[in-house]
C-alpha positions in Angstrom: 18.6 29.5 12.1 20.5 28.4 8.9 19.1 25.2 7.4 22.2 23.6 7.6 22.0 23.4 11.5 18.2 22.4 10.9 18.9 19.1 8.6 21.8 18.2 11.5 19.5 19.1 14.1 16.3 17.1 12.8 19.1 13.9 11.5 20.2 13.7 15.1 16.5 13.5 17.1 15.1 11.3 14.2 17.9 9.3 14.7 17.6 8.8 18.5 14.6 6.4 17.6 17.2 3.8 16.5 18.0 2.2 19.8 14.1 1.6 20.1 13.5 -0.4 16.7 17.2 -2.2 17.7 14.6 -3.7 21.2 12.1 -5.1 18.9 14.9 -6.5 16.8 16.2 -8.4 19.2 12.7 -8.9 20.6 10.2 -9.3 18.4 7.7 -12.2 19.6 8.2 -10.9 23.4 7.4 -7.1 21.9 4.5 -8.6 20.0 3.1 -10.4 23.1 3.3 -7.6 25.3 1.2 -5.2 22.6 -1.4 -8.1 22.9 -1.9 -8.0 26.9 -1.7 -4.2 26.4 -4.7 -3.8 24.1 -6.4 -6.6 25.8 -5.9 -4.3 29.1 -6.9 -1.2 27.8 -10.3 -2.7 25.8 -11.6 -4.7 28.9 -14.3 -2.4 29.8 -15.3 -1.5 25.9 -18.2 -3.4 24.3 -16.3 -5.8 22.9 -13.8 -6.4 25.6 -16.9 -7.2 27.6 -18.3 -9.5 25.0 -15.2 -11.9 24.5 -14.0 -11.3 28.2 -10.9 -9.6 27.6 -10.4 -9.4 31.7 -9.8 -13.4 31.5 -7.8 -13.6 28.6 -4.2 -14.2 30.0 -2.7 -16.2 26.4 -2.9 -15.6 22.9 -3.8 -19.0 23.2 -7.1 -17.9 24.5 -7.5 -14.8 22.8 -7.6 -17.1 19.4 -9.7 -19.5 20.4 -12.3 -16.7 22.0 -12.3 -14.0 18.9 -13.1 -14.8 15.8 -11.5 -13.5 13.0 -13.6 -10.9 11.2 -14.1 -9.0 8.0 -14.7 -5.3 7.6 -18.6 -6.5 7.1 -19.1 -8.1 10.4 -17.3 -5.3 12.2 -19.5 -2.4 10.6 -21.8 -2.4 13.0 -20.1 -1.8 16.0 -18.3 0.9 13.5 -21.4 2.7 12.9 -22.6 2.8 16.0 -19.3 5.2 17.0 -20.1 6.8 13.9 -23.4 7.6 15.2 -21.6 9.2 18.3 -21.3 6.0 20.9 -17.8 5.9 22.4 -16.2 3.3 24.5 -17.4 0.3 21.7 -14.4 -1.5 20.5 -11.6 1.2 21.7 -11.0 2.8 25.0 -10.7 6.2 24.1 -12.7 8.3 22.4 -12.7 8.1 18.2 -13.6 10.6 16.1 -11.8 10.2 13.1 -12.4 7.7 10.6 -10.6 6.7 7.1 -12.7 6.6 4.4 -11.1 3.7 2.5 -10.9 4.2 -1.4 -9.9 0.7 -2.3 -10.6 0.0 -5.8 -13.2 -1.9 -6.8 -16.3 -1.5 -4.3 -18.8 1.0 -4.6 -19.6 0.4 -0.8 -17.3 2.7 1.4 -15.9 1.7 3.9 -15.3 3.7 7.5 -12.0 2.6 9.3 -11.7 3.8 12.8 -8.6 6.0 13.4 -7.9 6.6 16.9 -5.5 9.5 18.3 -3.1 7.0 19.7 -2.9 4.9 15.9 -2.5 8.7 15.1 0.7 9.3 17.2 2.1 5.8 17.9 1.4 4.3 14.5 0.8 6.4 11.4 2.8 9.7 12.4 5.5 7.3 14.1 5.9 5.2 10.9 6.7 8.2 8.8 9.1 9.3 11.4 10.8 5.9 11.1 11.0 5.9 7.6 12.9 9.2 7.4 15.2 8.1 10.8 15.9 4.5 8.8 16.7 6.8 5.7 18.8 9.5 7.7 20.4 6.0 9.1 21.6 4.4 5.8 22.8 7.5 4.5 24.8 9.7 6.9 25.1 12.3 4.1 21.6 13.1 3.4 21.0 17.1 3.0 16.6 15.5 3.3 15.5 18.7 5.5 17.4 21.1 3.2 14.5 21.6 1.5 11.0 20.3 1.2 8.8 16.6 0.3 7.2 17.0 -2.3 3.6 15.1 -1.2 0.9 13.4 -3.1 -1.8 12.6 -0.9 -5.3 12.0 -1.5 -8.3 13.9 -3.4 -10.8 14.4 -0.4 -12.1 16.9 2.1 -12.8 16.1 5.6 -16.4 15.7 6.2 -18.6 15.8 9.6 -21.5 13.9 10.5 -22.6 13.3 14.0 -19.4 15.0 15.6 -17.6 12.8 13.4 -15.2 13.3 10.4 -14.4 11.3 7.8 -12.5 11.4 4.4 -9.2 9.9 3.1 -6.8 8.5 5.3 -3.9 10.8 4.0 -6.4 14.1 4.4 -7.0 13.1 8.1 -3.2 12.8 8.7 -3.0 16.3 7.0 -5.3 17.5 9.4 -3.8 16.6 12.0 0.1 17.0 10.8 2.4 17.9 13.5 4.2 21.1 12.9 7.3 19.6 12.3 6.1 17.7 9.3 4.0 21.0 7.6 7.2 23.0 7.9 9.2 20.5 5.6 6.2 19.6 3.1 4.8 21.3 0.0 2.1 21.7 -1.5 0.3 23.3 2.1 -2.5 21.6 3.2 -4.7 24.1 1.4 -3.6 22.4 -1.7 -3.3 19.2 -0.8 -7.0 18.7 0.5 -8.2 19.8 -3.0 -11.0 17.8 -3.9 -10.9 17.8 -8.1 -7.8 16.3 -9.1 -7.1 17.8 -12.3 -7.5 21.6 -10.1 -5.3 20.0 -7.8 -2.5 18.7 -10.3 -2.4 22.2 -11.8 -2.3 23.8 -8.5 0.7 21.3 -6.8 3.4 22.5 -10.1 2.1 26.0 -9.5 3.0 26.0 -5.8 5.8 23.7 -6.1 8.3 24.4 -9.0 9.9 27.3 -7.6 10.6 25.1 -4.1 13.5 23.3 -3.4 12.2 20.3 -3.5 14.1 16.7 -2.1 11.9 14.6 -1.8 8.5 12.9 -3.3 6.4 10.8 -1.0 3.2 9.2 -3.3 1.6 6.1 -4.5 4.1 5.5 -8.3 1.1 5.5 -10.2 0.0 8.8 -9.3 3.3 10.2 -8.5 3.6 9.6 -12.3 1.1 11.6 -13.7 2.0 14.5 -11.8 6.1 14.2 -12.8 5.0 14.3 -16.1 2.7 17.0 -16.1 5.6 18.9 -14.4 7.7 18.6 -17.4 5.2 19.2 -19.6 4.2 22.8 -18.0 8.0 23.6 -17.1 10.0 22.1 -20.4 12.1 20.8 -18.6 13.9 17.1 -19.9 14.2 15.5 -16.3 13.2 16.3 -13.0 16.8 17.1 -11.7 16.8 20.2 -14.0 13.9 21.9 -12.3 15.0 20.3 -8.4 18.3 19.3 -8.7 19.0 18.9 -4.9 16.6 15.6 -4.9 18.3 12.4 -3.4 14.4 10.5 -2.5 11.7 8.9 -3.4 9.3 7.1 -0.8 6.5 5.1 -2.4 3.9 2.5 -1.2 0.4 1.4 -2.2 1.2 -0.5 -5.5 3.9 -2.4 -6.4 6.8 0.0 -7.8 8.4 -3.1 -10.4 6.0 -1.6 -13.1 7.2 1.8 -12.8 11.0 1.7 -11.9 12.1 2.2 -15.3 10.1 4.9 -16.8 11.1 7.0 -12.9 14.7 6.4 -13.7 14.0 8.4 -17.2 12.3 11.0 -15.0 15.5 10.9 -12.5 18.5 10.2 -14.2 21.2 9.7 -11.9 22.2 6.8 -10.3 22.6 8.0 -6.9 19.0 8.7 -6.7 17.4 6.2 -4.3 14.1 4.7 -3.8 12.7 3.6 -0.5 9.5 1.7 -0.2 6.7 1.8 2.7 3.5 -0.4 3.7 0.7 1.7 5.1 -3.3 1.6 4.7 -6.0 3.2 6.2 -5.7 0.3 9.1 -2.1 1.3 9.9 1.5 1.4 9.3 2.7 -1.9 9.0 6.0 -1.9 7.6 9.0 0.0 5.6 12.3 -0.6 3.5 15.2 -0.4 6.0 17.5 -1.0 3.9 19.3 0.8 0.6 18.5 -0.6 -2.7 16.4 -3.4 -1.2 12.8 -5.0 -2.3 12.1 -5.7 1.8 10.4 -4.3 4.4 11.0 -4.3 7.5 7.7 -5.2 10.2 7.6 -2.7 12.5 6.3 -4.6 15.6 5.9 -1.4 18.2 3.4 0.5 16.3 0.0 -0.5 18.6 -0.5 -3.5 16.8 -0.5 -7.0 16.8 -0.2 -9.3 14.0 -1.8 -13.1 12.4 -1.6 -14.8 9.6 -3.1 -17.1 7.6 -1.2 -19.4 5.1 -3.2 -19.0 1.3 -3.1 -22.7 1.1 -5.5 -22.6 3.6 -7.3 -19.3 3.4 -11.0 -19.7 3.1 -11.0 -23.1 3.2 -12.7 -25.6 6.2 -8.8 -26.5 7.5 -8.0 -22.5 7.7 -5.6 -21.7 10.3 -4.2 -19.1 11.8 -0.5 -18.4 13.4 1.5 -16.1 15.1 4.6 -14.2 13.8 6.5 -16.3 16.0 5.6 -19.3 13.8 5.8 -18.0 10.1 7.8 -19.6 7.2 10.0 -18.3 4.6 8.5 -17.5 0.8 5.0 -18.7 2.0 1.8 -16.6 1.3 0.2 -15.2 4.2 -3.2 -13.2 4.2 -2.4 -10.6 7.1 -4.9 -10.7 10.4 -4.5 -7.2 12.5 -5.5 -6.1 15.5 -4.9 -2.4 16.2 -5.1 0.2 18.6 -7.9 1.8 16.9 -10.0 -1.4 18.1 -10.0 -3.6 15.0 -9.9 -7.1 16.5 -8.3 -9.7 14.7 -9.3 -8.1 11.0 -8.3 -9.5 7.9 -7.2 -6.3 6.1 -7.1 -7.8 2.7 -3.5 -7.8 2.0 -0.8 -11.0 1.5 2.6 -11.3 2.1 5.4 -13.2 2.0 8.3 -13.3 4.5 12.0 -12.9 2.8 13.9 -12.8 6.5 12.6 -14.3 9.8 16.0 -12.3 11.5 14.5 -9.8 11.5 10.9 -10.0 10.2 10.9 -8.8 6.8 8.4 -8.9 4.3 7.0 -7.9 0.7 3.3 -7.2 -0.4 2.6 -9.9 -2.9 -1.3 -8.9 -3.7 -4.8 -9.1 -2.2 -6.9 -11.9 -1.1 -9.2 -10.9 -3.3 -7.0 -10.0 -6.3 -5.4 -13.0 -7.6 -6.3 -15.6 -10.1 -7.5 -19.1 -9.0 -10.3 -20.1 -11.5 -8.1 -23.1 -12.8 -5.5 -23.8 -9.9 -3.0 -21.3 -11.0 -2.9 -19.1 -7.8 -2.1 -16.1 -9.5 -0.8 -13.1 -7.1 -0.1 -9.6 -8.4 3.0 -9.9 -7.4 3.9 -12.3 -10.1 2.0 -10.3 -12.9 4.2 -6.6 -11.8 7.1 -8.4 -12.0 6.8 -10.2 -15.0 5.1 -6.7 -16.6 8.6 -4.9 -15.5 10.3 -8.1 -17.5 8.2 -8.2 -20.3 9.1 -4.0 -20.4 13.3 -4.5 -20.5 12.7 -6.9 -23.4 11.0 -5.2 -25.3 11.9 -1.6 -24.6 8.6 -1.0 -23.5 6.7 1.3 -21.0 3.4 0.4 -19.5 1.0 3.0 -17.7 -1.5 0.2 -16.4 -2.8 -3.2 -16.9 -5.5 -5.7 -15.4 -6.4 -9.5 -16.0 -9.2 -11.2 -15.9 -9.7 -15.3 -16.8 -11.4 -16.4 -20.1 -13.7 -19.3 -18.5 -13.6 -23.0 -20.2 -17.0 -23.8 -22.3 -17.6 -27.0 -24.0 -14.3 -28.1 -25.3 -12.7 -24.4 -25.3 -9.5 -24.5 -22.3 -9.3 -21.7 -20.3 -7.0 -18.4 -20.7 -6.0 -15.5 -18.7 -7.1 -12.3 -20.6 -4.8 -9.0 -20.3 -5.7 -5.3 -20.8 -3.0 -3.1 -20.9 -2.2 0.6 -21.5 1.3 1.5 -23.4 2.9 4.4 -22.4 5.5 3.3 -25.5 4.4 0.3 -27.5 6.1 -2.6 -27.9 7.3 -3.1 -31.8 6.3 -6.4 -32.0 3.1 -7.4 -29.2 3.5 -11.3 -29.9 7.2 -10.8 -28.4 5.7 -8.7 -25.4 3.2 -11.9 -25.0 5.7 -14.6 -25.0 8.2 -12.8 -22.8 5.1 -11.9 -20.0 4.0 -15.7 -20.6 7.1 -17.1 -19.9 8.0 -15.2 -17.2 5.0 -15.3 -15.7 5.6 -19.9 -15.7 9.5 -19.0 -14.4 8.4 -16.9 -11.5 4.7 -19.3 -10.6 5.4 -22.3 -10.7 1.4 -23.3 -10.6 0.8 -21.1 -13.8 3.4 -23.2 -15.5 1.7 -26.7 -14.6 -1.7 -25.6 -16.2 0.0 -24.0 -18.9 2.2 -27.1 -19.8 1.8 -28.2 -23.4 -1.8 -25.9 -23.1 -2.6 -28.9 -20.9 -4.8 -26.5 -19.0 -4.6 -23.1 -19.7 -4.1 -21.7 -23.7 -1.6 -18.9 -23.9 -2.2 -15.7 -22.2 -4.4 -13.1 -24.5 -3.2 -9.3 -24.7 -5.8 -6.6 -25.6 -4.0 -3.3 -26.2 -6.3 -0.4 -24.8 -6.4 3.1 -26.1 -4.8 5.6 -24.8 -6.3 7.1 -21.3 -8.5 4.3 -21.0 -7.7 4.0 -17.3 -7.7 7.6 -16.5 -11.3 7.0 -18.2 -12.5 4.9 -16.2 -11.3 5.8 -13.1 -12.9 9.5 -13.8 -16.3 7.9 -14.8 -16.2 6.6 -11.0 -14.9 9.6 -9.2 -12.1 7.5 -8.3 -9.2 9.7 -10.0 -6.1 10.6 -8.3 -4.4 9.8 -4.7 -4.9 6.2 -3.2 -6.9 4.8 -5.7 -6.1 2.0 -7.1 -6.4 -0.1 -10.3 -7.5 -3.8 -9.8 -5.0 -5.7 -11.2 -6.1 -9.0 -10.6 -10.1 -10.7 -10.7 -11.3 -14.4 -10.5 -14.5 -12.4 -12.5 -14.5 -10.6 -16.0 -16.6 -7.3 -14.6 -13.9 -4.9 -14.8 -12.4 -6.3 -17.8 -15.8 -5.9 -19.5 -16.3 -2.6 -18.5 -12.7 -1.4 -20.1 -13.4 -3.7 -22.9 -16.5 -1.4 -24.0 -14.7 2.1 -23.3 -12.1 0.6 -25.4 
């Protein structure tokens, strides 16, 4: 069959989806209740359900006020227990697969439970979505012309107990529908290659002589391997060695950092760039829109979602609301529960809402990264950005950066202490400081009170690290390539300190 008829063919299905994403458009709060009752229904007999009395839940009213809201700790018992081979716990159907959650900071792993139907109605239905929202917006996409270049992960699958376990993009390799191998490269031999540097050398190998239109991969990452692509081909941009690409989908870290140096990589201007929000818990959300910064919720995907405003997070007058009753530019920490049996979890992640017609949202940081040691409420969104302004300025490129605070002692104000990695260096570094200062007080508007005539905070401190530093670092704690992640953000100085001595 020529391919032509293949990329009108595979358009036309994808497309077919649209009139379901149009119900929960017009819909959302009744679509989100009904995915409530439904998990509610379908855990009643399950450990859990039996615990909270799912049968007798009949309001989300009730179901608030009867499950508490829980961390990955307090679930991990009723985790290992299925891990251990006991079914029918927190999910009705049996789970065997579980995500093995890179993060990046803890040394603790931790085991999220992946159930075939989060398989099929969430994770393999999100990137579905994302190429029918794609196919959508541009009606003259030639996407399935050739292949997507993927960047997944660095792990195997692993048993124990009948059970498997390893990155959450090596488990949707696994299990990748046809469909999905047959327009992907590297195969899945490749992909599931354990030592990255192998692997890198492998993907250009197996790759270069494709016809490649697509990338899907966390920016970062994504970046390493473009490079190295040039480097081993000679090639001056991208669209020399795979001139038919038209696509970029990214997700996992904040692209602001990175858009520059990609458009040196891709240099046309009808090149686009579309943006998802996925974890190991789920698929949560994804651009819908050309040339936009906002994601679209997607609210039929098996799960159901809370949040919590961060002016209230953690504290004893924390509350919790539905997405019926969110505000506009507010930060919320998200609060899932799934159909893989996570009940009311607090992922980890904040957002803020930029449209309540429909529900669109941005990825602002973590709960856990973000700077609050002197009031300033520091999210990671405000740092990318003012990184990618700080970069324009000065005609700069950065690889990667974290912050940590410089505590107050005796009569010493506090500070907010930067490490960052130059791809090119700025000419002058005090310029680079004042721009990423200033920006950083126009963009927070907490940051600029404490940092009012140094009234609180003393102007932000820059140390410039040497060259790989990261990579370093990363590769000292087998953490290199695929979903891991740099911490950007820490109310402590422990990964600062550590750079600071490989420095």
């Amino acid at each position: 069959m020529p391919l032509s008829i293949i990329n009108s063919f595979a358009s036309w299905v994808l497309k077919q989806r649209i009139h379901q994403i149009e119900l929960f458009l017009k819909y959302p709060n009744e679509v989100q209740e009904e995915l409530l009752h439904n998990l509610l229904t379908a855990s009643e007999n399950t450990v859990i359900g039996k615990k909270y009395e799912f049968s007798s839940i009949n309001s989300y009213q009730t179901f608030a006020e009867r499950v508490p809201i829980a961390t990955y700790e307090e679930l991990q018992p009723l985790i290992e227990r299925t891990r251990l081979g006991e079914q029918n716990v927190f999910w009705e159907t049996p789970i065997k697969w579980f995500a093995k959650s890179s993060g990046t900071t803890n040394a603790k792993s931790k085991f999220i439970p992946v159930s075939n139907e989060a398989l099929e109605d969430c994770h393999y239905k999100g990137s579905k979505d994302l190429l029918c929202l794609y196919l959508n917006n541009n009606e003259d996409s030639e996407l399935f012309l050739g292949k997507s270049l993927r960047l997944g992960g660095s792990s195997q699958i692993y048993e124990n107990n009948n059970t498997f376990f390893g990155d959450l993009s090596a488990i949707l390799i696994e299990n990748m529908p046809i469909w999905a191998e047959f327009s992907s490269t590297p195969s899945s031999k490749t992909s599931l290659m354990s030592e990255w540097e192998t692997k890198i050398a492998a993907i250009i190998n197996e790759t270069k002589n494709e016809n490649v239109t697509s990338f899907a991969g966390v920016p970062s990452w994504m970046l390493v391997l473009m490079n190295k692509v040039l480097e081993n081909t000679g090639k001056q941009s991208l669209l020399e060695l795979w001139p038919n690409l038209e696509v970029y989908f990214h997700g996992g870290v904040s692209f602001s950092p990175y858009r520059e140096q990609y458009k040196k990589l891709l240099p046309s201007k009808d090149f686009r760039y579309y943006e998802i929000y996925n974890a190991s818990e789920g698929f949560f959300a994804i651009q819908d829109l050309n040339n936009s910064s906002d994601l679209l919720l997607m609210l039929d995907y098996g799960i159901f979602y809370e949040f919590i405003p961060m002016d209230t997070f953690g504290t004893p007058n924390q509350k919790v609301v539905r997405l019926a009753d969110v505000e506009l530019n507010k930060n919320y920490a998200i609060v899932i529960t799934t159909n893989s049996g996570l009940w009311r979890y607090l992922i980890g992640d904040t957002v803020r809402f930029t449209s309540l017609n429909p529900y669109r949202i941005r990825v602002t940081g973590r709960t856990k990264h973000h700077i609050n040691v002197f009031g300033e409420e520091l999210m990671v969104e405000n740092t990318d950005q003012a990184i990618a302004k700080a970069c324009l300025v000065t005609q700069t490129e950065v690889i990667d950066y974290t912050v940590a605070p410089i505590f107050m002692h005796d009569k010493e104000k506090g500070a907010h202490e930067w490490m960052i990695e130059f791809k090119k260096h700025p000419a002058d570094v005090g310029l680079f400081q004042k721009v990423l200062d200033e920006t950083l007080q126009t963009l927070n508007s907490d940051y600029e009170a404490k940092r009012y005539n140094n009234m609180t905070l003393n102007p932000l401190v820059i140390n410039v690290a040497r060259e790989n530093l990261f990579y370093d670092w990363l590769k000292e704690r087998d953490k290199l390539g695929g979903q891991h992640k740099i911490p950007r953000l820490s109310n402590q100085r422990d990964y600062l300190e550590q750079l600071k001595e490989m420095c």
